[in-house]
C-alpha atoms as an extended CHARMM CRD file, in Angstrom:
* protein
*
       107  EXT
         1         1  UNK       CA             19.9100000000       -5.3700000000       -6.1710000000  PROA      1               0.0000000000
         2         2  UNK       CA             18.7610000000       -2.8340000000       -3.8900000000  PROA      2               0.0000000000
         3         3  UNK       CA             15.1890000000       -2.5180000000       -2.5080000000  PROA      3               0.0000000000
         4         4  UNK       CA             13.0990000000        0.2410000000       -4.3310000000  PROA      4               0.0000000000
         5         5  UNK       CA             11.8810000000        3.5420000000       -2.2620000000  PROA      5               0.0000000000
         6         6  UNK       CA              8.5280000000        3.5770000000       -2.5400000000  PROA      6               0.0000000000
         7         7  UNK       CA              8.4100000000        6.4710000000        0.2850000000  PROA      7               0.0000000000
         8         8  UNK       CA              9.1010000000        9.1900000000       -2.2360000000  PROA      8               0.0000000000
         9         9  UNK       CA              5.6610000000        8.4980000000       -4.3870000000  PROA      9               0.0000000000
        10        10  UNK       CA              3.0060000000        8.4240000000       -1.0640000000  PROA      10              0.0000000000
        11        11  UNK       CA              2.9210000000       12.0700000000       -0.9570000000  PROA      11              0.0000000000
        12        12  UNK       CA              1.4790000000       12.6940000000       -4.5890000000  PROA      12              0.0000000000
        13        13  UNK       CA             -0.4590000000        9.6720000000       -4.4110000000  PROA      13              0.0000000000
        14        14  UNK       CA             -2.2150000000       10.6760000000       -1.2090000000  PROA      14              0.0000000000
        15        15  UNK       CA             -2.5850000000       13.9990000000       -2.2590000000  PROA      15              0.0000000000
        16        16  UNK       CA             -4.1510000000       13.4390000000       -5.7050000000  PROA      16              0.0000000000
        17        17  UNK       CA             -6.4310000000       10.6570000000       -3.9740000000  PROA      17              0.0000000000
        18        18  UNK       CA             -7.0820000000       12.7980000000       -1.6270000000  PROA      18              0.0000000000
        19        19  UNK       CA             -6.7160000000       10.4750000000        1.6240000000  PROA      19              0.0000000000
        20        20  UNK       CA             -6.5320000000       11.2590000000        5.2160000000  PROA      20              0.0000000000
        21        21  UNK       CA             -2.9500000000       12.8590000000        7.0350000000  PROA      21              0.0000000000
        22        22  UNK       CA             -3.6330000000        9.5120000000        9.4510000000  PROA      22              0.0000000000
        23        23  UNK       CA             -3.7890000000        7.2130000000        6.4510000000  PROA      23              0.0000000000
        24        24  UNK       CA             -0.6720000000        8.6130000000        4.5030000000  PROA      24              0.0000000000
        25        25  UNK       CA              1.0900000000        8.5470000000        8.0940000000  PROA      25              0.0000000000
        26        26  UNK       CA             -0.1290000000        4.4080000000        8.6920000000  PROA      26              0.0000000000
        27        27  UNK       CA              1.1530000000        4.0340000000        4.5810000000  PROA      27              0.0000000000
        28        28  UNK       CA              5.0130000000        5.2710000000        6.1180000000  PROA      28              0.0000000000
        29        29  UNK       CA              4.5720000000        3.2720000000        8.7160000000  PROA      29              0.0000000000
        30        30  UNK       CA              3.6380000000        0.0930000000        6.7740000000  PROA      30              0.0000000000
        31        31  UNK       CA              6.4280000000        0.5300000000        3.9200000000  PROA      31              0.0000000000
        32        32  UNK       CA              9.1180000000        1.0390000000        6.8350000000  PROA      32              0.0000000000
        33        33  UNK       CA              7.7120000000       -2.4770000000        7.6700000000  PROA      33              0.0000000000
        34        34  UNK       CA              8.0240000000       -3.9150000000        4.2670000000  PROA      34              0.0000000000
        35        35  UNK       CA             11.1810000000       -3.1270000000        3.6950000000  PROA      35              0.0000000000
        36        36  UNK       CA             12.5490000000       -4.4840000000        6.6880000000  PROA      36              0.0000000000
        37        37  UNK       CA             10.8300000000       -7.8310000000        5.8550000000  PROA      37              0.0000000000
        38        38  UNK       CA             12.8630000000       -8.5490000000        3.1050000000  PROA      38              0.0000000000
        39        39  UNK       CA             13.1030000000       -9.0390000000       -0.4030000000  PROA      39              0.0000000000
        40        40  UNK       CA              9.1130000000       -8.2060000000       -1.5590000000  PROA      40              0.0000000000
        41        41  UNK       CA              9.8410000000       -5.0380000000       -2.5970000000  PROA      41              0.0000000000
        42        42  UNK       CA             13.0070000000       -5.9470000000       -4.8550000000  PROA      42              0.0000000000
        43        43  UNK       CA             11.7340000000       -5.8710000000       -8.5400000000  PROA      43              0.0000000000
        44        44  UNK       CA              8.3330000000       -4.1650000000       -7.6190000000  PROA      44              0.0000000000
        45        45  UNK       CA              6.8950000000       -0.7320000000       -9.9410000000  PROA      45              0.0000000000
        46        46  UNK       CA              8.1080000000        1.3040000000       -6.6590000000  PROA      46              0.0000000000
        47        47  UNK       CA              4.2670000000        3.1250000000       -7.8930000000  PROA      47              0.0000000000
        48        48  UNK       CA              2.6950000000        0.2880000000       -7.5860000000  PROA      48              0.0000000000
        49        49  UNK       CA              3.9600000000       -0.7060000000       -4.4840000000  PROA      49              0.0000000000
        50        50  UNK       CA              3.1430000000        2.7770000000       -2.8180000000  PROA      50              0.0000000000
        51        51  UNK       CA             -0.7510000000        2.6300000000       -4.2990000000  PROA      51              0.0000000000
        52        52  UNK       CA             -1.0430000000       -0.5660000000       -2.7350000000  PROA      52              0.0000000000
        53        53  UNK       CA              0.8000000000        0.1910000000        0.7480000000  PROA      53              0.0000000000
        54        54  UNK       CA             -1.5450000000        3.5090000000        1.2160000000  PROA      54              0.0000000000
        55        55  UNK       CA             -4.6520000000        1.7030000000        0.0770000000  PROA      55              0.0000000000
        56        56  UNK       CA             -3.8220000000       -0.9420000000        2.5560000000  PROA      56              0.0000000000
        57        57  UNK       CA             -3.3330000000        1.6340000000        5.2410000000  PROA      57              0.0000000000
        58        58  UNK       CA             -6.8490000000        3.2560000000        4.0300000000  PROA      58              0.0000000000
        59        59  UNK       CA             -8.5320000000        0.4880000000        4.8710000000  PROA      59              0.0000000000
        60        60  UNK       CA             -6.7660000000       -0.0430000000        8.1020000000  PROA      60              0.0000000000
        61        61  UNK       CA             -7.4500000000        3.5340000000        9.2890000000  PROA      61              0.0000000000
        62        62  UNK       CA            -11.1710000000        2.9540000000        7.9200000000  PROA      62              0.0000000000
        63        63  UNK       CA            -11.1290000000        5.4320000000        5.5290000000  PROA      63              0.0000000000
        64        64  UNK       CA            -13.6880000000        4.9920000000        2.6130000000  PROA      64              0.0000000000
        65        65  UNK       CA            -11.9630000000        4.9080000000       -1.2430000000  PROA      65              0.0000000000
        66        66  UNK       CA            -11.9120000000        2.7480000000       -3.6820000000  PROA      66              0.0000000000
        67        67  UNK       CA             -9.5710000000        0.9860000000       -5.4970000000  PROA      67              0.0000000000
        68        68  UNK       CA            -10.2940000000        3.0290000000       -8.6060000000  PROA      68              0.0000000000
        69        69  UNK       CA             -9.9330000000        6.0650000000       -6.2910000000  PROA      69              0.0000000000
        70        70  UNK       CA             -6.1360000000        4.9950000000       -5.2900000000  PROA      70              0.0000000000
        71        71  UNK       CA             -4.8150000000        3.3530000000       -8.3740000000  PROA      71              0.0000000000
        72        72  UNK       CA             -6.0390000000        6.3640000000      -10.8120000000  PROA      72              0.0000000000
        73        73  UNK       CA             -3.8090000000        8.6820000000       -8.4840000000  PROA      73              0.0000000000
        74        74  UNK       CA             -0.8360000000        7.6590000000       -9.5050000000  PROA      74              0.0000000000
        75        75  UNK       CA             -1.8860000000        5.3500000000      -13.0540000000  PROA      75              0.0000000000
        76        76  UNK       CA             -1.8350000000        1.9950000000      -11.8110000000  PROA      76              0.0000000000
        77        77  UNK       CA             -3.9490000000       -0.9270000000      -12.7980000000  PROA      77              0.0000000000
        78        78  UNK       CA             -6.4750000000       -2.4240000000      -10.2950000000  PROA      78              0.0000000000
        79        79  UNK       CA             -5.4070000000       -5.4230000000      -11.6560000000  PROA      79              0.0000000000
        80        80  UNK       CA             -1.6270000000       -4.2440000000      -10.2160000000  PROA      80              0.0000000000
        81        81  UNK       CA             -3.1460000000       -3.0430000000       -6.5760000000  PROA      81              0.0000000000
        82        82  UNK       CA             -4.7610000000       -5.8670000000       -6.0550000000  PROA      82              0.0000000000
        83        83  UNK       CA             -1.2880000000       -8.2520000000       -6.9700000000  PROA      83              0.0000000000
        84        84  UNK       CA              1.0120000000       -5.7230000000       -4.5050000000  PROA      84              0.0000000000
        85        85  UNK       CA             -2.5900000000       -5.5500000000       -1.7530000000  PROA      85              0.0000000000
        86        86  UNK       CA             -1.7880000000       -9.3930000000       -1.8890000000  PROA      86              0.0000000000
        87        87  UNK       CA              1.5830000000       -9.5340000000       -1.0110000000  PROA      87              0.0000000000
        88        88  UNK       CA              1.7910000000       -6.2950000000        1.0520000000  PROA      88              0.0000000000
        89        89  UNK       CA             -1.4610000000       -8.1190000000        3.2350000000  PROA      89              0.0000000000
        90        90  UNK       CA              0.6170000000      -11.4880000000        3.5080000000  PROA      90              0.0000000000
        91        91  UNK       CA              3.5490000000       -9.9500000000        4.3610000000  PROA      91              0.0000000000
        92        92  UNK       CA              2.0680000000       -7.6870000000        7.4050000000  PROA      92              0.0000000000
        93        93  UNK       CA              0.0180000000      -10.2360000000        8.6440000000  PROA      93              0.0000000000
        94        94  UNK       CA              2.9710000000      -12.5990000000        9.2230000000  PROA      94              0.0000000000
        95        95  UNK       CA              4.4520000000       -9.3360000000       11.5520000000  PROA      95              0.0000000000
        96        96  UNK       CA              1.7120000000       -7.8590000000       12.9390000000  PROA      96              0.0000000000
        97        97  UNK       CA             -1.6450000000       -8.0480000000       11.3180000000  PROA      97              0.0000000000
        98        98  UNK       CA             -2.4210000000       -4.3480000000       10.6890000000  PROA      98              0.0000000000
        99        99  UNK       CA             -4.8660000000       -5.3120000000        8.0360000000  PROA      99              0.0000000000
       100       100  UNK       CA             -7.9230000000       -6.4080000000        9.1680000000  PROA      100             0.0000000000
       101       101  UNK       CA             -9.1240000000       -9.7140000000        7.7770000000  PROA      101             0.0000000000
       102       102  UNK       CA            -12.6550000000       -8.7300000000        7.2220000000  PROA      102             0.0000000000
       103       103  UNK       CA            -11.7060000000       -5.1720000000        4.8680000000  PROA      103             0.0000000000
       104       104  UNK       CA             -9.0890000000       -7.6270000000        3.0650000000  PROA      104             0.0000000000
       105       105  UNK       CA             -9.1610000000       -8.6370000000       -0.8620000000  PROA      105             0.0000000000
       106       106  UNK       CA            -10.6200000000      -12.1340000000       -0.8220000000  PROA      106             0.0000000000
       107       107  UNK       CA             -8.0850000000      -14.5840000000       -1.6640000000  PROA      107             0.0000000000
């Protein structure tokens, strides 16, 4: 089973949310990183994985949205962002903590 591309959704999802240029660039930069940590992305909505990568990389960049905000753009649940924010946050941190513990979800 191949990994899903997730890359190909960030562009509409960034648009519609309307995010930052620097965001949406971080959100590349953090799925490249995912998928070379192995298998979390294998099995994942490929949507809900990119919500949750460029709402991550929001928060990194400090850019103010919500979670509404980012999962509406592209019909996800927050219920779903917050499960992929989870594992997208544990899996960065263990490489190179680009999230910052204090704009985290609360474990």
């Amino acid at each position: 089973m191949s990994a899903v591309d997730s890359n190909v959704y960030l562009t509409n999802i960034a648009n519609r949310a309307n995010v930052s240029q620097k965001s949406y660039r971080r959100a590349i930069e953090m799925l490249s990183i995912i998928k070379d940590g192995g298998p979390m992305s294998y099995g994942k909505d490929p949507n809900a994985l990119a919500v949750a990568t460029l709402y991550a990389a929001c928060l990194k960049e400090g850019e103010k949205v919500s979670q509404l905000q980012i999962a509406t753009a592209r019909n996800t649940s927050i219920v779903t962002l917050k499960k992929r924010f989870q594992d997208i946050r544990n899996l960065l941190y263990n490489f190179s903590s680009l999230i910052n513990s204090d704009r985290t979800i609360s474990k």
